[in-house]
N, C-alpha and C positions, 0 to 999 in steps of 0.2 A: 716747485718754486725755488727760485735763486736767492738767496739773503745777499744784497751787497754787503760788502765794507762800508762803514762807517768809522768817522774817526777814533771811536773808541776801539772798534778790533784792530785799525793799522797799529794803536799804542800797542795793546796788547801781544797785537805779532813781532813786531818791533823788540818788547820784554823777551819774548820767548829766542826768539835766533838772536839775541846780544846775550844770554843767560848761553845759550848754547856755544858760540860764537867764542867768549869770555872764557867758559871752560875749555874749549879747543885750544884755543891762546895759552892756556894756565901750563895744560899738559906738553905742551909744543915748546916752550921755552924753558921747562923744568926739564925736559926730557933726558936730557944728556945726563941730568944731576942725579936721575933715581938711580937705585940700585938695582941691579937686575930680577930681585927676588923681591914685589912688594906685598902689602897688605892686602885681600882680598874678601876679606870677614872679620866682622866685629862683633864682640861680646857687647853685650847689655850695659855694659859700665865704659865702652868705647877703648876699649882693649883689644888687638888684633889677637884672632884666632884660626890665621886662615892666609896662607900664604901663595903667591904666584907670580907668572911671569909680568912684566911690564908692559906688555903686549896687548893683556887683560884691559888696561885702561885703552887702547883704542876700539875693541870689543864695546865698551862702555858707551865711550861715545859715538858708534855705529848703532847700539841700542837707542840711544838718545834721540840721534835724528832722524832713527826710524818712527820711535812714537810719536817726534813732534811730526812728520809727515804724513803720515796716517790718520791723525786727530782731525791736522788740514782736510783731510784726504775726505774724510769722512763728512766734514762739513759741508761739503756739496752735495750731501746728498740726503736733505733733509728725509725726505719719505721714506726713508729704511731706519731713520729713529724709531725706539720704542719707547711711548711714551705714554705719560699718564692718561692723558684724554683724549677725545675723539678729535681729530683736526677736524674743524670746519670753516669757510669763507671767512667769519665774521673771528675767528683764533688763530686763524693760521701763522699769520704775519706777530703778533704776538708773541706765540708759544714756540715759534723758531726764532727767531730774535734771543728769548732767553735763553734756548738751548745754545744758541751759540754761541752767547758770552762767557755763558758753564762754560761749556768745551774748551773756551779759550782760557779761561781762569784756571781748569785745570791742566792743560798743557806744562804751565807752568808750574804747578805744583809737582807734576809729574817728571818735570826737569830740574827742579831741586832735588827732588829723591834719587835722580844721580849722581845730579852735579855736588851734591854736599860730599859723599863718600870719595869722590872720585878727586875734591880739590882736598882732602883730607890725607888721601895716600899721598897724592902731586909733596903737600907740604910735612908729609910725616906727622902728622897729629892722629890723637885717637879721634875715634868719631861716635860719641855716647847713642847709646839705641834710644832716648827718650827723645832725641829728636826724629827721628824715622816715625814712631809712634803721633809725636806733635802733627805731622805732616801730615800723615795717613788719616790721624783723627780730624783736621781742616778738609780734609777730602773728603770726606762723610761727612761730615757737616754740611759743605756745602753742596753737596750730591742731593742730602735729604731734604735742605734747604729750597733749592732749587725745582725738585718735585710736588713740593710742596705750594710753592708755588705756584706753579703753572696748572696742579689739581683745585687751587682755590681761584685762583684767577682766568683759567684760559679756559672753563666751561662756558660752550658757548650759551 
């Protein structure tokens, strides 16, 4: 089964390649300004501890728009989901629906978690580890969230 787009996944995808899009942009016009040797690791307290070439950040963004293409990628093909419960006629259309607004909710979390570090070297600031944590924790949140879901609602 096919899940169209509906207008709320075009927003969604839309969020996601302007967040990608936006950081491409950031590094591309700061390019020139960085120094050849930037940040590549941060301490806990958003202290660099960990240094390398500037190169590093298009690596970043090649990671980037690998996961966001993939997540796509993956969306077509709802039947190799593992999921909480049995797909049947009367859940189907339900319980991929939710999944793949997850999916798309999390793309983008998933592209903050690089786009923060990566607009952080562009501008030279630190970049505190309790925001990585905040992120990762909204991830699991709504990971468990979303499971939960669809185990309490999309039995059929």
């Amino acid at each position: 089964m096919r899940i169209a787009n509906n207008t709320v996944d075009w927003i969604l995808k839309a969020v996601a390649f302007l967040c990608c899009a936006a950081t491409a942009v950031i590094v591309a016009v700061r390019w020139n300004k960085l120094p050849d040797k930037i940040p590549t690791h941060f301490e806990l307290n958003g202290e660099p501890n960990g240094f390398g070439g500037k190169k590093m950040l298009i690596v970043l963004l090649v990671v980037m728009v690998a996961i966001t293409g993939l997540m796509y990628l993956s969306e077509m093909f709802p039947k190799m989901w593992n999921l909480p419960v049995k797909i049947t006629d009367s859940n189907r259309e339900f319980v991929y629906r939710t999944v793949k607004y997850f999916m798309e909710v999390e793309t983008i979390i998933m592209i903050t978690l690089l786009a923060g570090p990566i607009i952080a070297i562009v501008f030279s600031k630190t970049y505190p580890g309790w925001i990585i944590f905040l992120q990762l924790g909204v991830f699991t949140v709504a990971f468990v969230a979303m499971m939960a879901f669809i185990a309490i609602r999309g039995r059929a």
